[in-house]
C-alpha atoms as a printed R data frame, in Angstrom:
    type eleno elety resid chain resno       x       y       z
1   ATOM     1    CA   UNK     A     1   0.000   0.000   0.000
2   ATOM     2    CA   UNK     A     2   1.138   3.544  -0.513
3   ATOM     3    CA   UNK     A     3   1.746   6.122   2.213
4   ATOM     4    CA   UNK     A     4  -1.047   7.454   4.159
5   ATOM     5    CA   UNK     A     5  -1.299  10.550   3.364
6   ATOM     6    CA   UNK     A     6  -0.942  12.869   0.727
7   ATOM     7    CA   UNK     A     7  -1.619  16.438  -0.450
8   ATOM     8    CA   UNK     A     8  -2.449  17.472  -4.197
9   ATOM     9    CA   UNK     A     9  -3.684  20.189  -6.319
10  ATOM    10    CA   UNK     A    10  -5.913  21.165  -9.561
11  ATOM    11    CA   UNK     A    11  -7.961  23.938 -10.932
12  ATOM    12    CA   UNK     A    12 -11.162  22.182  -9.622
13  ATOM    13    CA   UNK     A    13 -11.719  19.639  -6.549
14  ATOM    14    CA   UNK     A    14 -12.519  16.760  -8.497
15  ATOM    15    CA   UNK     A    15  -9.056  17.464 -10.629
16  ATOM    16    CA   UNK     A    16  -7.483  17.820  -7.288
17  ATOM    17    CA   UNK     A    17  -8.764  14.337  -6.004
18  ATOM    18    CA   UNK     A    18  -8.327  13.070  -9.013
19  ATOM    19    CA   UNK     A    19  -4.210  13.895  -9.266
20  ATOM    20    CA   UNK     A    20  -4.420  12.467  -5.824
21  ATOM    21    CA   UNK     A    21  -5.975   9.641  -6.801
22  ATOM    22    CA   UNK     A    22  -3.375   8.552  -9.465
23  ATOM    23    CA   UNK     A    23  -0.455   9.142  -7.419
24  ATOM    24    CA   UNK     A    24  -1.685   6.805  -4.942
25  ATOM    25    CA   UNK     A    25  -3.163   4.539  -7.114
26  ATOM    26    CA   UNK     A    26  -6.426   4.007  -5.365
27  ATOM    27    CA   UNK     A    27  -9.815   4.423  -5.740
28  ATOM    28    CA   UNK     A    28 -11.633   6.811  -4.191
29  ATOM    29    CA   UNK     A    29 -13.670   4.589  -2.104
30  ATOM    30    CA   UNK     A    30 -10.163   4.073  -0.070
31  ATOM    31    CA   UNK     A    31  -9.445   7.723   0.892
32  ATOM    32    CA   UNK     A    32 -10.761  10.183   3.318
33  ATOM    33    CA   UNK     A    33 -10.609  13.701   1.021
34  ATOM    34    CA   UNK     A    34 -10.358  16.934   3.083
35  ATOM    35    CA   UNK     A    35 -10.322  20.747   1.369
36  ATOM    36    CA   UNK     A    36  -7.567  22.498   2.117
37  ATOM    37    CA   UNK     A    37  -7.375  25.443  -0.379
38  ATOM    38    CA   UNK     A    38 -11.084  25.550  -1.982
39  ATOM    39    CA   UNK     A    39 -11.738  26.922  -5.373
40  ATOM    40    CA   UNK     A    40 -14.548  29.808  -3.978
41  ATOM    41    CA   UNK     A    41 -12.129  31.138  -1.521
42  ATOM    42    CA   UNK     A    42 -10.358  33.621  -3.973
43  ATOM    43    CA   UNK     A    43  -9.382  37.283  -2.854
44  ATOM    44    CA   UNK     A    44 -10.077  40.047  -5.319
45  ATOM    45    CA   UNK     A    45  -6.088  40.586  -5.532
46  ATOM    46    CA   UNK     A    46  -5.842  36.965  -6.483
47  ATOM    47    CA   UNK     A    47  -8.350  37.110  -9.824
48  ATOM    48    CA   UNK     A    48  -6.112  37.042 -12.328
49  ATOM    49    CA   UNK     A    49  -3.958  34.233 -10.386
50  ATOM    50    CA   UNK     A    50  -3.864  30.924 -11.316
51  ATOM    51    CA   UNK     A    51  -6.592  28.776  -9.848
52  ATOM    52    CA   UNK     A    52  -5.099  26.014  -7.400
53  ATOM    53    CA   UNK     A    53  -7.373  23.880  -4.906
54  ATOM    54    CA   UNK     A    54  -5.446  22.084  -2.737
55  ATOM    55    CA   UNK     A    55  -6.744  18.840  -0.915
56  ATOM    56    CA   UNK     A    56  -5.478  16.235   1.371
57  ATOM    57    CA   UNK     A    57  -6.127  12.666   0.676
58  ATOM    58    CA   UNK     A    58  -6.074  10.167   3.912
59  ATOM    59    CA   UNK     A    59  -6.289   6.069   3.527
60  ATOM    60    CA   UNK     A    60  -8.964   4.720   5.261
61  ATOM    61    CA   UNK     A    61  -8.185   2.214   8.118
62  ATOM    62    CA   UNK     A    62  -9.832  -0.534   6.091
63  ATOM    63    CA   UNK     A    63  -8.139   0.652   2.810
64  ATOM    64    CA   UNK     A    64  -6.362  -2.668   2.149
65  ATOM    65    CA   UNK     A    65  -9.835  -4.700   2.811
66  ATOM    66    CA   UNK     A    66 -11.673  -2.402  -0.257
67  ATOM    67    CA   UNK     A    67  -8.701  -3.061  -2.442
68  ATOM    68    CA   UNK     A    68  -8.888  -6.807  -1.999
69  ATOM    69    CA   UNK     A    69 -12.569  -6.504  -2.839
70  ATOM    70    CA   UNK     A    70 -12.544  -4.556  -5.585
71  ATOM    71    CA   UNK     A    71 -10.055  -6.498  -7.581
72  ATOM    72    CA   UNK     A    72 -11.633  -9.748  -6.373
73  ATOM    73    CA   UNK     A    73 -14.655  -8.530  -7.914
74  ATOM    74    CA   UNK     A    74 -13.008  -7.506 -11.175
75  ATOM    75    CA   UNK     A    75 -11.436 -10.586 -11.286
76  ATOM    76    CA   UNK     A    76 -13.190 -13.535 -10.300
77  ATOM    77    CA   UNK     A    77 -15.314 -15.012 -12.387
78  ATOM    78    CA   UNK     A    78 -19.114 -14.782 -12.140
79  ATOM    79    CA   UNK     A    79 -20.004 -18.045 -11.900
80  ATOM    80    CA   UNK     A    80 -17.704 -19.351  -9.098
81  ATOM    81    CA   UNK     A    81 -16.273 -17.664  -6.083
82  ATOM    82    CA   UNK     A    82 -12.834 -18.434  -4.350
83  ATOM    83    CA   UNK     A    83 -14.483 -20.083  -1.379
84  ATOM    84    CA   UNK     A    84 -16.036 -22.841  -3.664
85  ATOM    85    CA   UNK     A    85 -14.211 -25.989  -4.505
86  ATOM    86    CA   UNK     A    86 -14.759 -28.609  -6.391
87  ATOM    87    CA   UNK     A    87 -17.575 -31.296  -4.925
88  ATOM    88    CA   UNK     A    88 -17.411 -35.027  -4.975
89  ATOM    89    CA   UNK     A    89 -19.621 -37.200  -7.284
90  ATOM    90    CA   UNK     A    90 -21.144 -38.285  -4.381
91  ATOM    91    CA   UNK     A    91 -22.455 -35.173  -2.822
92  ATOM    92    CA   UNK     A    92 -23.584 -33.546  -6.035
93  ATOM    93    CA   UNK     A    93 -25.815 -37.085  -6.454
94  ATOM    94    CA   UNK     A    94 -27.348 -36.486  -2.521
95  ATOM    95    CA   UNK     A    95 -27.684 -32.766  -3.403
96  ATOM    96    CA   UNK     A    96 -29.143 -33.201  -6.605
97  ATOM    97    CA   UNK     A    97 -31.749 -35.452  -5.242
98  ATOM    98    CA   UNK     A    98 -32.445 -33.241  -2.325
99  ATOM    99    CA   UNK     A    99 -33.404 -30.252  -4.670
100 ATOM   100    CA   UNK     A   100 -35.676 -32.845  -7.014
101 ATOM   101    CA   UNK     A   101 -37.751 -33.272  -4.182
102 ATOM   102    CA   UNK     A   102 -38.235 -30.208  -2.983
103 ATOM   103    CA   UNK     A   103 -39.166 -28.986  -6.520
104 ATOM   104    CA   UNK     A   104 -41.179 -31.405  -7.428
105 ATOM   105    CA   UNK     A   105 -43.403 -30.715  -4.579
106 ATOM   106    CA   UNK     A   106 -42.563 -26.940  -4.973
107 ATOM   107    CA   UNK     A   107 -43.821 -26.091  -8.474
108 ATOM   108    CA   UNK     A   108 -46.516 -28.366  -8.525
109 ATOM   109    CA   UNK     A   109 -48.127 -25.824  -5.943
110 ATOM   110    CA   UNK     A   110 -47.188 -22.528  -7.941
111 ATOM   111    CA   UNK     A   111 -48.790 -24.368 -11.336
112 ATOM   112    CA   UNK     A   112 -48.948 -27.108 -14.200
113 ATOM   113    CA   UNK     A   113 -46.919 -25.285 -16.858
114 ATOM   114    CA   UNK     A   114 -43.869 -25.166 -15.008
115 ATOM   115    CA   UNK     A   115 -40.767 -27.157 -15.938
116 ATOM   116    CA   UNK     A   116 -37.112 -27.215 -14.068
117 ATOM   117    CA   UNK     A   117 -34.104 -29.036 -14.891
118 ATOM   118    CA   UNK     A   118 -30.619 -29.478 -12.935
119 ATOM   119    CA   UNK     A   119 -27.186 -29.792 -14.481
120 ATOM   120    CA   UNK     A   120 -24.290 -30.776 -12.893
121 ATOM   121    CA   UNK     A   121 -20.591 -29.211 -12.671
122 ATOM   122    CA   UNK     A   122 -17.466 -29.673 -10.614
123 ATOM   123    CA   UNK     A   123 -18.550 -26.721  -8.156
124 ATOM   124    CA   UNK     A   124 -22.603 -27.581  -7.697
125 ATOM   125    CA   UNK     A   125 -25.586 -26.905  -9.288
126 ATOM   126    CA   UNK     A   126 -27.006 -25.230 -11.891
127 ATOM   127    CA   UNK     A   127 -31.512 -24.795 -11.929
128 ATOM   128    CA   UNK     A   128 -33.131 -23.445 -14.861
129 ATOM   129    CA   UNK     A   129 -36.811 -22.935 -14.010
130 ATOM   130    CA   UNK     A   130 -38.720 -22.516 -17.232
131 ATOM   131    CA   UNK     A   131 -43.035 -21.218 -17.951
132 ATOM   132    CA   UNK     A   132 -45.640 -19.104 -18.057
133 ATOM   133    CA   UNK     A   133 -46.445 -19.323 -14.796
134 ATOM   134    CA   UNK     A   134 -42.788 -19.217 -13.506
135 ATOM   135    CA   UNK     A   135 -42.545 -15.644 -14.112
136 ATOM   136    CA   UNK     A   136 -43.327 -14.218 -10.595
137 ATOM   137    CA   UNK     A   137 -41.015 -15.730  -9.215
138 ATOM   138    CA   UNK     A   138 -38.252 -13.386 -10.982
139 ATOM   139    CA   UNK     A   139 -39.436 -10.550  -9.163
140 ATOM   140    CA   UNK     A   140 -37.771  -7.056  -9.437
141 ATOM   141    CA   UNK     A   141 -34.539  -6.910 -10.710
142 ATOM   142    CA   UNK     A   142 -34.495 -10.519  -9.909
143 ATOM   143    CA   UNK     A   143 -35.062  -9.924  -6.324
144 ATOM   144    CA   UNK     A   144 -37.324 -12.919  -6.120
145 ATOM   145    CA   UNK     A   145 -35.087 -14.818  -7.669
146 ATOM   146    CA   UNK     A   146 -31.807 -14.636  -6.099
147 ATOM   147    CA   UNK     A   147 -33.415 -14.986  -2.482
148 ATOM   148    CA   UNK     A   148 -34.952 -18.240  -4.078
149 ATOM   149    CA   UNK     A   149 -31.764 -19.035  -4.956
150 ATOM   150    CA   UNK     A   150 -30.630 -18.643  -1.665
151 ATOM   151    CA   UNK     A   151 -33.262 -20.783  -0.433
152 ATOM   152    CA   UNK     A   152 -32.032 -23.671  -2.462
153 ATOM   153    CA   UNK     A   153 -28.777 -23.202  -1.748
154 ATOM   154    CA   UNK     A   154 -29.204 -23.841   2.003
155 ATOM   155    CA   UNK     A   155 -31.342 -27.042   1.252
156 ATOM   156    CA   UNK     A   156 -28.944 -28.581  -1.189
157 ATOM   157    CA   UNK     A   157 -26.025 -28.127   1.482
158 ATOM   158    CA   UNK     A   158 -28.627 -28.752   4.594
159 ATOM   159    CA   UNK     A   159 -27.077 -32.021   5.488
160 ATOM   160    CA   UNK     A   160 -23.426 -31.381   3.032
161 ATOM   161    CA   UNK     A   161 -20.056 -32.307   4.801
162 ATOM   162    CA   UNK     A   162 -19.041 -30.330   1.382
163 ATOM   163    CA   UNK     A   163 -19.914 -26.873   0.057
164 ATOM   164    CA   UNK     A   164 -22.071 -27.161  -2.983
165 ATOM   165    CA   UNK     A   165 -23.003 -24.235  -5.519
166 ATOM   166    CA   UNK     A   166 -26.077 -23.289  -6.372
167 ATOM   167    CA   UNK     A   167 -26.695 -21.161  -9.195
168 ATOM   168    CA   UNK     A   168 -30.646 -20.521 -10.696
169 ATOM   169    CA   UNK     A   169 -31.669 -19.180 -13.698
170 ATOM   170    CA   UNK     A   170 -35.574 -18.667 -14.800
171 ATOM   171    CA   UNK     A   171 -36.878 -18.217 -17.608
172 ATOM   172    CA   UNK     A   172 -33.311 -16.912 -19.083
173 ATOM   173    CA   UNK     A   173 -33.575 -13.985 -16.737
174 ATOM   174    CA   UNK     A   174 -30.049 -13.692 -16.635
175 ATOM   175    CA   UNK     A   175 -29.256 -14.049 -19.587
176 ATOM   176    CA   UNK     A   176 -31.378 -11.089 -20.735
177 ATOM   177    CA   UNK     A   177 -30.310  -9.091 -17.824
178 ATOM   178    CA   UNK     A   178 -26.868  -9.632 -19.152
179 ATOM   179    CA   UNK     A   179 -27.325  -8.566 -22.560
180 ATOM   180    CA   UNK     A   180 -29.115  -5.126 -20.708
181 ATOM   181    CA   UNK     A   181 -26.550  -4.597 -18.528
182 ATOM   182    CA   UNK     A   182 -23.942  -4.740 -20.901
183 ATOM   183    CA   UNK     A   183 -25.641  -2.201 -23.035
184 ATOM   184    CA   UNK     A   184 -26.442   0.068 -19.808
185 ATOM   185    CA   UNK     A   185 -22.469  -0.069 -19.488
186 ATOM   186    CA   UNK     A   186 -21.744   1.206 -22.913
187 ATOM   187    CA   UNK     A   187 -24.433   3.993 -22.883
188 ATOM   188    CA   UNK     A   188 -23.737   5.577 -19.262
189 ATOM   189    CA   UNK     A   189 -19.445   5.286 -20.753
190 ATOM   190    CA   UNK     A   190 -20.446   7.378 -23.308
191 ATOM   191    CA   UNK     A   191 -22.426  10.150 -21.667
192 ATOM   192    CA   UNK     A   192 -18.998  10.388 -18.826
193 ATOM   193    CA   UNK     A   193 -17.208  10.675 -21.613
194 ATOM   194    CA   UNK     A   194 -19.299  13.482 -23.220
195 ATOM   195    CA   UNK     A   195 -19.968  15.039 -20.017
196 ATOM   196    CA   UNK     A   196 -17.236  14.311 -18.187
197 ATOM   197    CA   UNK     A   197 -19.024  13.476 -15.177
198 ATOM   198    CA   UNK     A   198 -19.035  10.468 -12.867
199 ATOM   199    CA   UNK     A   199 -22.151   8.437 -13.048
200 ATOM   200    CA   UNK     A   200 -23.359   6.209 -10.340
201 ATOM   201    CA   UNK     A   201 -25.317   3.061 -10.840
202 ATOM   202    CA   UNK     A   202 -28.226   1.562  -8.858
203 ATOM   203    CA   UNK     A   203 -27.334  -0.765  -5.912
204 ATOM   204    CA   UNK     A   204 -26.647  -4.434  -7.688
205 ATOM   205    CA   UNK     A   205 -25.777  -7.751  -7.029
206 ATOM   206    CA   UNK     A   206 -22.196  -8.950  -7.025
207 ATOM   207    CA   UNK     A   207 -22.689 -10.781 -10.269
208 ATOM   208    CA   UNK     A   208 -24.256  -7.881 -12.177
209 ATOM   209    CA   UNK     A   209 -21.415  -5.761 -11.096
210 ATOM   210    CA   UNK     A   210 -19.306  -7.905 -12.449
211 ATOM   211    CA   UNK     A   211 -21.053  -7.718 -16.007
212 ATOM   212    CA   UNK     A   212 -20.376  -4.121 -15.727
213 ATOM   213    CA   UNK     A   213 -16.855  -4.250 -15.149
214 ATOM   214    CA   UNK     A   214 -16.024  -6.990 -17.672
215 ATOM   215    CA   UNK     A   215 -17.994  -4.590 -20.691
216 ATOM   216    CA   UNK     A   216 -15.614  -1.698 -19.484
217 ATOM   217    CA   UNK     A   217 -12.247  -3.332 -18.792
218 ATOM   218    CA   UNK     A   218 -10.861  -2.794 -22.047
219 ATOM   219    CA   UNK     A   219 -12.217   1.049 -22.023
220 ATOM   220    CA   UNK     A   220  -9.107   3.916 -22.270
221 ATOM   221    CA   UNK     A   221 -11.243   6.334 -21.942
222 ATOM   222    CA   UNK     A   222 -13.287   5.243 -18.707
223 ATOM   223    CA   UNK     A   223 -13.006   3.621 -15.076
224 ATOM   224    CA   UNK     A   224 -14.939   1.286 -12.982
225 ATOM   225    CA   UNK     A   225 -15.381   1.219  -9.325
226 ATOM   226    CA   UNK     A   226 -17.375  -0.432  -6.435
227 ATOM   227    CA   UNK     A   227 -18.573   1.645  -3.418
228 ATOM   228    CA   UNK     A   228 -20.739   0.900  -0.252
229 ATOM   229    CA   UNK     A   229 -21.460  -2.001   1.575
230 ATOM   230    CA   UNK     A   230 -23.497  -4.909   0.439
231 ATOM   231    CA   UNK     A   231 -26.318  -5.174   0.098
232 ATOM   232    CA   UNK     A   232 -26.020  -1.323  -1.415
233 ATOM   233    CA   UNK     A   233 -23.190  -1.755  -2.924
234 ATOM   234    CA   UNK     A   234 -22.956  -0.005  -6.334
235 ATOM   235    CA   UNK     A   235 -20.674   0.796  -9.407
236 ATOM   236    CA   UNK     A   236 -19.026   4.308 -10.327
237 ATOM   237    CA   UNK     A   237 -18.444   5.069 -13.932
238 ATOM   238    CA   UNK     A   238 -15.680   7.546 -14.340
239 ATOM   239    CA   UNK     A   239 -12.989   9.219 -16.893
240 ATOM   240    CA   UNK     A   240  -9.469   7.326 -16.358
């Protein structure tokens, strides 16, 4: 990590973080910013002067934490996480069989045009949940579904010496979601660029922010980072 503390300048504020920014080579989700020299305080003697602001840029005391998060976010990928490792024959089979039963019973109450299947892979899990009547249970920005998700995840591992990954999809929810997000991604880049102004996205899951970084990565133009604290945690567009 880089020093704690540093002090930089610019014409505006944001230019001043910003110079601070690169120098320490954080994000600005890592640093307490305070004003030293602000860009209103000018004396009539000073007008013709050129403008400085001056600010002082602190590390947070969790600073190293939010770095290991944000580029284990970038990174991984967003199917499996670190903490999953590959599952035995065996337990997939007992898991597998646990989660048949449950949706069998399951569906059959929600309707008759409602079709699941389960494939298998070295982590867990994967549901896809497919019919007219399966909709609901997407919810609002797939609200519903990841807490369903959730739901089966903690009865596939209820009796699991082993860790087992559950991952649900209904009626290609994701899939779509992807395909908007990664066009959301490319059309808020283009109005930073144009207006060169940070943007900040709606609260998201950890997999959607992922589809956000992954469209931008290659960008030279803009940035990506993650702020807040889950379950509010959201993505900053910004000029590099």
């Amino acid at each position: 990590m880089p020093k704690d503390s540093i002090i930089s300048s610019g014409k505006t504020t944001n230019e001043a973080i910003e110079n601070g920014l690169k120098i320490l080579k954080v994000s600005k989700n890592m640093v307490n910013v305070k004003v030293l020299e602000s860009e209103d305080k000018r004396s009539f003697f000073s007008i013709l002067a050129p403008r400085v602001v001056k600010v002082e840029l602190t590390l947070k005391e969790d600073a190293e934490r939010i770095l290991q998060e944000e580029k284990t976010e970038k990174k991984e990928t967003p199917h499996v996480k670190k903490e999953y490792k590959p599952v035995t024959e065996e337990q997939l089979k007992e898991s597998e069989n646990t989660l048949n039963e449950f949706l069998d019973k399951f569906l059959k109450l929600i309707g008759n045009n409602i079709e699941y299947k389960i494939n298998k892979n070295e982590y867990g899990l994967e549901v896809t949940i497919n019919g007219e009547e399966a909709g609901f249970l997407i919810g609002y920005r797939g609200e519903n579904l990841y807490a369903f998700q959730s739901i089966l995840s903690s009865i596939a591992n209820k009796n699991s010496n082993e860790k087992v990954r559950i991952l649900l999809d209904i009626c290609d929810y994701k899939g779509k979601r992807e395909k908007t997000l990664q066009d959301l991604a490319i059309k808020v880049s283009k109005t930073v660029e144009r207006t060169k102004k940070s943007v900040t996205l709606e609260p998201m899951q950890a997999y959607e922010r992922k589809i956000i970084h992954s469209a931008l990565q290659d960008s030279d133009k803009v940035k990506t980072e993650s702020i807040g604290e889950e379950p509010r945690r959201r993505i900053v567009i910004s000029l590099k």
